[in-house]
C-alpha positions as CSV (number, residue, x, y, z in Angstrom):
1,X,22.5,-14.3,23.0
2,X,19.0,-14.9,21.9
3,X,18.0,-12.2,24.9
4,X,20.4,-10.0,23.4
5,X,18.7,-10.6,20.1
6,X,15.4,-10.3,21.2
7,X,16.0,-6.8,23.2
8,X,17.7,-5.4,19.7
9,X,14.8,-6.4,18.0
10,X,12.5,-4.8,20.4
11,X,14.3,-1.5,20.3
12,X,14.0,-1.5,16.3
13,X,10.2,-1.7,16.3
14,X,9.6,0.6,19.4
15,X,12.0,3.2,17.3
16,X,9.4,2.5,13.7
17,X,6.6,2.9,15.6
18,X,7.3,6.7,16.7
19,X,8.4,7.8,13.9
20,X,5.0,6.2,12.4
21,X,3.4,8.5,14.6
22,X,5.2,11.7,14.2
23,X,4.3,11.6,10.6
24,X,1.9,14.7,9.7
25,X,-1.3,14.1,7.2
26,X,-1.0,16.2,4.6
27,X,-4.4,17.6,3.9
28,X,-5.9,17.3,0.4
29,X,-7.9,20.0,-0.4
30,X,-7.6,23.7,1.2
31,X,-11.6,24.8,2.5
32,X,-12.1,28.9,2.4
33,X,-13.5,30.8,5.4
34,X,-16.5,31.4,4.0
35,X,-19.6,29.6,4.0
36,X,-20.8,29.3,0.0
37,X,-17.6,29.0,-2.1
38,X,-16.9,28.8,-5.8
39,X,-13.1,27.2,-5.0
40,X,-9.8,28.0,-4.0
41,X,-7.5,30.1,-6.4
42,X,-5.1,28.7,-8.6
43,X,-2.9,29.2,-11.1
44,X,-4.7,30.0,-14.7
45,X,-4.2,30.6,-18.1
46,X,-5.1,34.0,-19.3
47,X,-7.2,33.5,-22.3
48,X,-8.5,36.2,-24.6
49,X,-11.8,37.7,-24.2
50,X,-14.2,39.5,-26.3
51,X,-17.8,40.4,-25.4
52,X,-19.4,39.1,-28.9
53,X,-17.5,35.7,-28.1
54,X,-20.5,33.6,-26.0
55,X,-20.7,30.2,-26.0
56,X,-23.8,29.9,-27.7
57,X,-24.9,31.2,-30.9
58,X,-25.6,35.1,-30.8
59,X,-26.1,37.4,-33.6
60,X,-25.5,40.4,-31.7
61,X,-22.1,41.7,-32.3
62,X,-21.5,43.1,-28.1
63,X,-18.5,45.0,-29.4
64,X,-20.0,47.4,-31.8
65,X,-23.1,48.4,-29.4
66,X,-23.1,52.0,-28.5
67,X,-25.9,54.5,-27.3
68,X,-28.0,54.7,-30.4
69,X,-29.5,51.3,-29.6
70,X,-28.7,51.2,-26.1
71,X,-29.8,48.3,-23.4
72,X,-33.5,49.0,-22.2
73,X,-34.7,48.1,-18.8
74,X,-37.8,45.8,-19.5
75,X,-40.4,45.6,-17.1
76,X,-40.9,41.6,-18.2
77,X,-38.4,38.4,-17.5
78,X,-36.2,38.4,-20.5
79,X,-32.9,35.9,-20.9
80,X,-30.4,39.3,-20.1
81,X,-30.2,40.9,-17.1
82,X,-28.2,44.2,-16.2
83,X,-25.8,44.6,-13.1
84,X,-25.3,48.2,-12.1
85,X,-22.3,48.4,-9.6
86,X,-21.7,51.9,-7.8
87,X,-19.0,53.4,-9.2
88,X,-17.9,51.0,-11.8
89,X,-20.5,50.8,-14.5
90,X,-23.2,48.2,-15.8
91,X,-22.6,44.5,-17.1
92,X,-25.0,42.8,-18.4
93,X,-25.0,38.8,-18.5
94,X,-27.0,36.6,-20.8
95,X,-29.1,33.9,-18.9
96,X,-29.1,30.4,-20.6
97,X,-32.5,29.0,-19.0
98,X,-31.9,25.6,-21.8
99,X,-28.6,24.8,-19.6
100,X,-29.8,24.9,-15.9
101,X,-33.0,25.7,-16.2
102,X,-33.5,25.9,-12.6
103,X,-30.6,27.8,-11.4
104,X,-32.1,30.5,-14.2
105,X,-35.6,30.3,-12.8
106,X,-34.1,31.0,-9.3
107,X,-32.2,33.6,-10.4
108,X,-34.7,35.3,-11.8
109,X,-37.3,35.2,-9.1
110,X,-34.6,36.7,-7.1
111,X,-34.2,39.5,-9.6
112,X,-38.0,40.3,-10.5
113,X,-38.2,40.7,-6.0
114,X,-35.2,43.2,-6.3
115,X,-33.6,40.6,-3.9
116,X,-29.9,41.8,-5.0
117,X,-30.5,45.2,-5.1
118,X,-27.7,46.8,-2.4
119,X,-25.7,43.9,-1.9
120,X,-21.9,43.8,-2.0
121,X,-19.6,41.6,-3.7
122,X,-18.0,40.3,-0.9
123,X,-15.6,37.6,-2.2
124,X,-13.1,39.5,-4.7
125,X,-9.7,37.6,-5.8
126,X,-8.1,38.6,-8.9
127,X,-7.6,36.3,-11.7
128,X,-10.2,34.0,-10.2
129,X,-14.0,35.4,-9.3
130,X,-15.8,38.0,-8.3
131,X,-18.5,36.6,-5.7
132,X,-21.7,38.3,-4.5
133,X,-25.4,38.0,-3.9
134,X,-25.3,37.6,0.0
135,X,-27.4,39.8,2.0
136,X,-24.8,39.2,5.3
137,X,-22.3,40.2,3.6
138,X,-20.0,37.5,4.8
139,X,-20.1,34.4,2.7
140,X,-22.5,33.0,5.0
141,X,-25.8,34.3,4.1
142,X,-28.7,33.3,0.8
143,X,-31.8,33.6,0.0
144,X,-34.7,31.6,1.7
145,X,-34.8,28.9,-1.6
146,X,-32.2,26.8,-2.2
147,X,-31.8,24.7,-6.0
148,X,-30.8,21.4,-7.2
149,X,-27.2,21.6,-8.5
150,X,-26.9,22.0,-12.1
151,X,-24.2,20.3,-13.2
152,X,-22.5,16.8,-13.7
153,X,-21.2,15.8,-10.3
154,X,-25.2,15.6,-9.2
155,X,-26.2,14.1,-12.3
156,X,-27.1,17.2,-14.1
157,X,-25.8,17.8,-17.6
158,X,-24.2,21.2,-17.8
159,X,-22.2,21.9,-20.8
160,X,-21.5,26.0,-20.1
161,X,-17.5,25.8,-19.0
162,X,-16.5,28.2,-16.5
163,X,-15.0,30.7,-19.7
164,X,-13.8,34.0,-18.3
165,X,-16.9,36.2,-18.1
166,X,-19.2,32.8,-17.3
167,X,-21.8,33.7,-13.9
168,X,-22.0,30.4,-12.0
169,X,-23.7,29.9,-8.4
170,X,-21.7,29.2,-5.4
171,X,-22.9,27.0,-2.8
172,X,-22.1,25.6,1.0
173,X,-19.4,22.9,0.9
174,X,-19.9,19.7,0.2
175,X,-23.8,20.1,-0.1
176,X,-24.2,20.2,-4.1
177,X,-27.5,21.3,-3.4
178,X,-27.2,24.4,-1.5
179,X,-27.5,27.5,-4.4
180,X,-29.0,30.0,-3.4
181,X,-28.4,33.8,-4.3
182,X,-24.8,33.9,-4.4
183,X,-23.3,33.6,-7.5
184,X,-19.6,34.5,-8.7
185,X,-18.4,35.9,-12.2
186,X,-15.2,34.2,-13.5
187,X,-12.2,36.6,-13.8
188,X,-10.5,33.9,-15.9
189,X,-11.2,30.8,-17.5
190,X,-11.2,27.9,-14.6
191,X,-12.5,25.1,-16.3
192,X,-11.1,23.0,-13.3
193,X,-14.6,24.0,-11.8
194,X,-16.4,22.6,-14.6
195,X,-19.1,19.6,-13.6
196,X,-18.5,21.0,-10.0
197,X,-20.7,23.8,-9.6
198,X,-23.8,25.6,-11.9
199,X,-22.8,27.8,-14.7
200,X,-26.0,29.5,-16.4
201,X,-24.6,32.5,-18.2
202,X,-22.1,34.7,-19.6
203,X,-20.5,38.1,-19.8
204,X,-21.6,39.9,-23.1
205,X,-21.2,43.4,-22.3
206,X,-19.0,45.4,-19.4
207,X,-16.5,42.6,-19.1
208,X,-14.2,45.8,-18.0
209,X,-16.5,46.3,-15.3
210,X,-15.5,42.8,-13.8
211,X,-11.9,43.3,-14.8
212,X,-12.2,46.5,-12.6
213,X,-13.7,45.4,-9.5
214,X,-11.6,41.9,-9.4
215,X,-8.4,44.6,-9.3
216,X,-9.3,46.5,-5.8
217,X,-7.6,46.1,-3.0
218,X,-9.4,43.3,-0.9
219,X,-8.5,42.5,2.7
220,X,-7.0,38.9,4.4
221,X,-10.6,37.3,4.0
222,X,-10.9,38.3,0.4
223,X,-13.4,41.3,0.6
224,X,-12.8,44.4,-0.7
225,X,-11.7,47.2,1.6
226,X,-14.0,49.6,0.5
227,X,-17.7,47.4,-0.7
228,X,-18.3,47.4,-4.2
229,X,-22.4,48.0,-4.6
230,X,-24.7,46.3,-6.5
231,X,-26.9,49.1,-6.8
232,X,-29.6,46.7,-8.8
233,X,-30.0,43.8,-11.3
234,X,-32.9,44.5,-14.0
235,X,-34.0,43.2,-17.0
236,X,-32.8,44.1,-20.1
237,X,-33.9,44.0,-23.5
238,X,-31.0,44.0,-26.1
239,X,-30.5,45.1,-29.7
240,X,-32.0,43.9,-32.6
241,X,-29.1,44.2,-34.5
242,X,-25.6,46.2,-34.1
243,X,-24.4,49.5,-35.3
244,X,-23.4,49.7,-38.6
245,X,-19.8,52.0,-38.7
């Protein structure tokens, strides 16, 4: 009896223990293909835009700008810079050097050396980002400099939230330090992201130009089929006050 007992018992534990083993790990978080990543897309809520609604104060009403005042290339570093994206138009993006001062200064150097200037945006997902600023190409490229993360998760305090129209810097995985030159442009608000990865500016003019190039048809990896340009970045100077109707 007590054999009998014994075997039974031996039989329940030998039956636990594979099924302990069968069992599959679910895996936390989903890693993207390529090499510097802003995140993985989720579900968003589609907030309302308009390109005189920054984040900071601005007395510039974006909305009302036409060609009478116009945005000047300057020859100098000034805190706006203008994107100029083959067949799709000109957004420019005001720089916020008082929130990552770094990430600006970076940024910067990169655009007074032309260092963007016939780059793609190679990382286009709708309702998410629009991601360029690799010389590859492929995700997996940057400049020679890398920058400290700006922003909370590495001790950095970095109160820009990623606001549809924000410009943030990607970076390689898990190292919060790797920034180069790419950088993404929010689609839509993802303030999941916030503390996670450098915002240091915003949309205030062409937001239709990222709306536009977020909509083209990409391919399995993300990148458009045909490559949207970035024919340059400059600096711009802005108006000193908006048109009067």
């Amino acid at each position: 009896m007590k054999k009998t007992i014994s075997l039974i018992l031996v039989a329940i534990m030998l039956i636990l223990t594979l099924t302990a083993c069968n069992t599959e790990d679910v895996p936390v978080e989903t890693t993207s293909s390529n090499g510097s990543t802003a995140a993985t897309e989720a579900p968003t809520e589609k907030p309302t835009w308009a390109p005189h609604d920054a984040p900071a104060a601005d007395d510039i009403d974006f909305s009302k700008l036409d060609t009478l005042y116009g945005i000047n290339e300057s020859a100098t570093e000034t805190d706006y810079v203008k994107i100029t994206v083959k067949d799709f138009g000109e957004i420019v993006i005001r720089l916020y050097p008082d929130v990552a001062p770094l990430t600006v200064k970076n940024f910067k150097k990169l655009v007074s050396e032309k260092f963007y200037d016939g780059l793609i945006f190679h990382r286009v997902i709708k309702n998410f980002v629009i991601q360029g600023g690799d010389p590859l190409g492929t995700g997996y490229g940057g400049s020679a400099q890398t920058v400290r993360g700006e922003f909370s998760e590495n001790g950095f305090e970095n109160n820009l939230s990623h606001r549809q129209g924000v410009i943030a810097m990607a970076r390689g995985g898990s190292n919060m330090d790797s920034a180069s030159s790419q950088f993404y442009i929010c689609h839509k608000s993802r303030t999941d992201l916030d503390g996670k990865y450098a915002t240091f500016g915003y949309t205030v003019y062409g937001f239709e130009v990222v709306d536009a190039i977020a909509r083209v048809a990409t391919n399995t990896s993300d990148k458009p089929k045909t490559d949207v340009v970035i024919e340059s970045i400059r600096f711009v100077t802005v108006p000193e006050k908006t048109v009067t109707e």
